[in-house]
N, C-alpha and C positions, 0 to 999 in steps of 0.2 A: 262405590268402593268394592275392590275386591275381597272374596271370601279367598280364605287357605287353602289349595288343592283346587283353587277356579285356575284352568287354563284361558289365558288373556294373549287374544287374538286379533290381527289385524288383517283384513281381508285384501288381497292383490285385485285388483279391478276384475279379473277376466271372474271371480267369485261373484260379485255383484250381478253382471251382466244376465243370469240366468233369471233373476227373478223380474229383471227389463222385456224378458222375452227371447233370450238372443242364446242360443244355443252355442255353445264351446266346449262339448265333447263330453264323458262319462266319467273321468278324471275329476273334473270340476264337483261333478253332482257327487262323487263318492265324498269327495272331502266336505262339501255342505251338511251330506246326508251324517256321517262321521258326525262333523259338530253337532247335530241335532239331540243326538245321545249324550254330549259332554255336557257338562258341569263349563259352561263356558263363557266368558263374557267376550262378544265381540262385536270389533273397531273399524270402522270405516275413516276413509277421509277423502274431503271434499277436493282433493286432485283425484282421484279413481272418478267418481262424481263427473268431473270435469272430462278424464279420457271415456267414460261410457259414454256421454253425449256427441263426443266426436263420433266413434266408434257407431253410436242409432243413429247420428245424422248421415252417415258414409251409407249404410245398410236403409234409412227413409228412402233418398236419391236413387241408391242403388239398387235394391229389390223389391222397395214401398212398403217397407217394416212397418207395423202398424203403431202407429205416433201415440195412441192412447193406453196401448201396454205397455210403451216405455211410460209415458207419463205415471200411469197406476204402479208402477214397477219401482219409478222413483219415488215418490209419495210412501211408497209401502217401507223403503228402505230409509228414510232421511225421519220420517213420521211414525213407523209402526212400534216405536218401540223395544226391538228385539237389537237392533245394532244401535251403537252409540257412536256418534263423529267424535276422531280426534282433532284437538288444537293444536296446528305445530306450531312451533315455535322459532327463534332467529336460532338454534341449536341445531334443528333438523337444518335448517337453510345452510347452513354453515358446511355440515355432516356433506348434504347430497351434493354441493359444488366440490367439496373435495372426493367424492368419489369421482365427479365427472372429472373432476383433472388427474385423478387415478387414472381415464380410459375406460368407464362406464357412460355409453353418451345416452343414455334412455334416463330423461331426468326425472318422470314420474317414476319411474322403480326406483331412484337414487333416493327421492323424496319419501317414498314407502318404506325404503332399508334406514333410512333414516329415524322414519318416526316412530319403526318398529323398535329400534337401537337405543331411543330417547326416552322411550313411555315405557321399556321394558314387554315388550309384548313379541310373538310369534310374529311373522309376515306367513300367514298360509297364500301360497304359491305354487303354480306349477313349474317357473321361469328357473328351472338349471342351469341357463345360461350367468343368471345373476346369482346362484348358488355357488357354481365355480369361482365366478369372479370373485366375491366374497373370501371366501378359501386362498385363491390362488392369493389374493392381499394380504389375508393375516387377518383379515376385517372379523369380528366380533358375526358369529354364524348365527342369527336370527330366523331364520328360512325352516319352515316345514312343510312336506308335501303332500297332497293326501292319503297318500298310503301310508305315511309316516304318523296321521292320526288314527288309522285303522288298526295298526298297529301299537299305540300306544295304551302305556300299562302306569301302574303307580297310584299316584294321587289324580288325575287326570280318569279317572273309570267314569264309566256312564250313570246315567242318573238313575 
């Protein structure tokens, strides 16, 4: 249950990925490091889950990524504790196919705007591209990015 002034958060896959092992740039780590200081409850879900395994199996094959940090990596995020999975429901399904018939064809992000939209939560993201899209719709702007937690003030202060 959230507390008042808890910033509720759902992480875009490429967030997940660093603690797998898998490097995606300083962008990433700032918005991590960012939540570390908040006052924050945050959300995963088991399609990011699902694109990080594509995402280690492409980099196993392809540069021989070491299989037991993504394993310890996953474990730590589904097990440890600190993140909680969301359940989506027929609502977000509904939500992300009518974004794809808007002309958003990346159906895991349609699913994460989704279930950010659904549960009332942030989607922390770097992806602009589905930031615009959002915007350019009308769509209900869910989307934070990490500079945009580094900068943020209010109820949301550090611990």
């Amino acid at each position: 249950m959230s507390r008042e002034g808890t910033l509720r958060v759902l992480l875009d896959t490429t967030f997940i990925l660093p603690t797998l092992g898998i490097d995606v740039g300083e962008d990433v780590l700032t918005g991590l490091k960012a939540l570390e200081g908040m006052d924050a409850e945050i959300y995963f879900s088991r399609f990011s889950i699902l694109e990080c395994l594509w995402i280690a199996a492409s980099l196993i094959r392809k540069d021989g990524a070491e299989l037991d940090r993504v394993h310890r990596g996953l474990k730590s995020v589904m097990r440890g504790g600190r993140y909680m999975m969301v359940e989506e429901n027929d609502e977000v399904f509904r939500e992300a196919l009518n974004m794809y018939a808007l002309g958003h064809r990346d159906m895991i992000d349609n699913i994460l705007y989704s279930t950010s939209l659904a549960f009332d939560l942030k989607l922390l993201t770097v992806d602009k591209t589905l930031r615009e899209f959002v915007r350019e719709k009308g769509l209900t702007d869910t989307t934070v990015l990490p500079t945009e937690l580094t900068e943020r003030k209010g109820p949301h202060r550090p611990r």
